[in-house]
Legacy VTK file of the C-alpha trace (Angstrom):
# vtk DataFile Version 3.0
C-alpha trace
ASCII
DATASET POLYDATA
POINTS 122 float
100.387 163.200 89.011
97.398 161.208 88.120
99.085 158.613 85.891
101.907 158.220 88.742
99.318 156.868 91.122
97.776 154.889 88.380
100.693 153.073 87.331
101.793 153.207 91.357
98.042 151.421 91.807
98.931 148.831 88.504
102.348 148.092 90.087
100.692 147.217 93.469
97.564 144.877 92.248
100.687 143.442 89.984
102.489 142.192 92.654
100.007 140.935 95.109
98.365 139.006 91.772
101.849 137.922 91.853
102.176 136.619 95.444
98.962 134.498 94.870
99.252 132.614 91.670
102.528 131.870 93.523
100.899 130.670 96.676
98.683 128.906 94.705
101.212 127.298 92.747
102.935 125.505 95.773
99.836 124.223 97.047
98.502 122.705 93.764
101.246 119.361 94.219
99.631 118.510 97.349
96.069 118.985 95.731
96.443 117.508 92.734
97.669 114.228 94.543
94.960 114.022 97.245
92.361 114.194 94.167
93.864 111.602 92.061
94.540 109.265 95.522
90.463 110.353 95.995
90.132 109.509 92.172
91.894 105.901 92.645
89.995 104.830 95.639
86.780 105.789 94.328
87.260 103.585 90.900
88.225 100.794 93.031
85.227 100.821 95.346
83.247 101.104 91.845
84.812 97.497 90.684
87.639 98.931 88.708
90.528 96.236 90.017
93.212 99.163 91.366
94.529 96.689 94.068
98.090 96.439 92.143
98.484 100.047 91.480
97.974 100.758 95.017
100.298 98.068 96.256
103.315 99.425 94.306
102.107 102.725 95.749
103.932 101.761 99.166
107.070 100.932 97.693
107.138 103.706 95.546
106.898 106.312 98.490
109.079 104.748 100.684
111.995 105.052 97.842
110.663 108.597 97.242
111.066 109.125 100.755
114.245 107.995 100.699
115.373 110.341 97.618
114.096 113.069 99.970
116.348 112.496 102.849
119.297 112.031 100.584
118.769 115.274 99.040
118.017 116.665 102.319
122.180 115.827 102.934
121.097 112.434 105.343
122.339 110.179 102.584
122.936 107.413 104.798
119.701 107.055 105.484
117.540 108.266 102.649
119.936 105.630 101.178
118.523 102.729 103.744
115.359 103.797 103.652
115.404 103.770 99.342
117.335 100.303 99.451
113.738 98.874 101.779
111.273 100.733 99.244
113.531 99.209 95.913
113.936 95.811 97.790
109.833 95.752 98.408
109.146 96.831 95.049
111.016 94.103 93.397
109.528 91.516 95.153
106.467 93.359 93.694
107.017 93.183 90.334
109.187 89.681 90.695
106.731 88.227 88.094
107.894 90.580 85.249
111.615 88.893 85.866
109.917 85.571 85.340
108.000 87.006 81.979
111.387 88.286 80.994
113.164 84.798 81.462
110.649 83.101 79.892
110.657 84.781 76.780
114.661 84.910 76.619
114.318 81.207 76.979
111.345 81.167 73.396
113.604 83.320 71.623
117.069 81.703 72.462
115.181 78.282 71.952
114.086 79.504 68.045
117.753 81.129 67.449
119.174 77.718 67.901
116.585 76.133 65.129
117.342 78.804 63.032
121.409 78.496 63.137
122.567 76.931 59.658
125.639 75.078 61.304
123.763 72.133 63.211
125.286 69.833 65.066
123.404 67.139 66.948
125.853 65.173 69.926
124.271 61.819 70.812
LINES 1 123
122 0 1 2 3 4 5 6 7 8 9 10 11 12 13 14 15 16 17 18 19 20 21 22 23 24 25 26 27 28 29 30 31 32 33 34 35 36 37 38 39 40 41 42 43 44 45 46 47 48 49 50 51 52 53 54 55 56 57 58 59 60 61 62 63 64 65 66 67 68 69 70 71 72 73 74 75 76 77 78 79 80 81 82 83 84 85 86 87 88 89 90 91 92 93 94 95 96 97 98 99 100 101 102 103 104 105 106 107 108 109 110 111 112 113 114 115 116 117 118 119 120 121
């Protein structure tokens, strides 16, 4: 009778132990982002230049916003609200498009000096 209410007692403080690492779990997202959004502001008021990591941080919400209302079954407008956040971000990055172009233009540029069939029009 005495090992029944032990293991009873071991099944009990198994479960509850249970419940909260799974209650902690779920909260530790939330957490873990409002440190490293605590973490990112502090490095930037120490000098550490952040300001383009935070202004892609915008963007990228709004299109993770957007993925949640789509999955949510409002695809029409998780799918608006996505198409703002990717339109915002691009003009964001825009200068990696420019990057990109110019190095297609280097690269395209030595190809051609490197072709053995020349031919020069004058």
């Amino acid at each position: 009778m005495r090992e029944a209410r032990e293991v009873y007692n071991k099944d009990i403080s198994y479960t509850s132990y249970r419940k909260e690492v799974k209650q902690m779990k779920s909260g530790n997202g939330l957490a873990l982002l409002l440190i490293g959004f605590g973490g990112l502001i502090i490095l930037g008021k120490l000098g550490f230049g952040l300001g383009f990591l935070f202004g892609l941080l915008i963007p990228i919400l709004i299109i993770l916003l957007g993925i949640v209302a789509w999955k949510n079954g409002n695809r029409l407008l998780g799918g608006i609200i996505a198409a703002v956040g990717g339109f915002i971000l691009l003009g964001k990055l825009s200068f990696l498009f420019v990057w990109a172009a110019a190095i297609a233009l280097i690269v395209f540029g030595v190809s051609m000096l490197g072709r053995k069939n020349r031919t020069t029009r004058m």
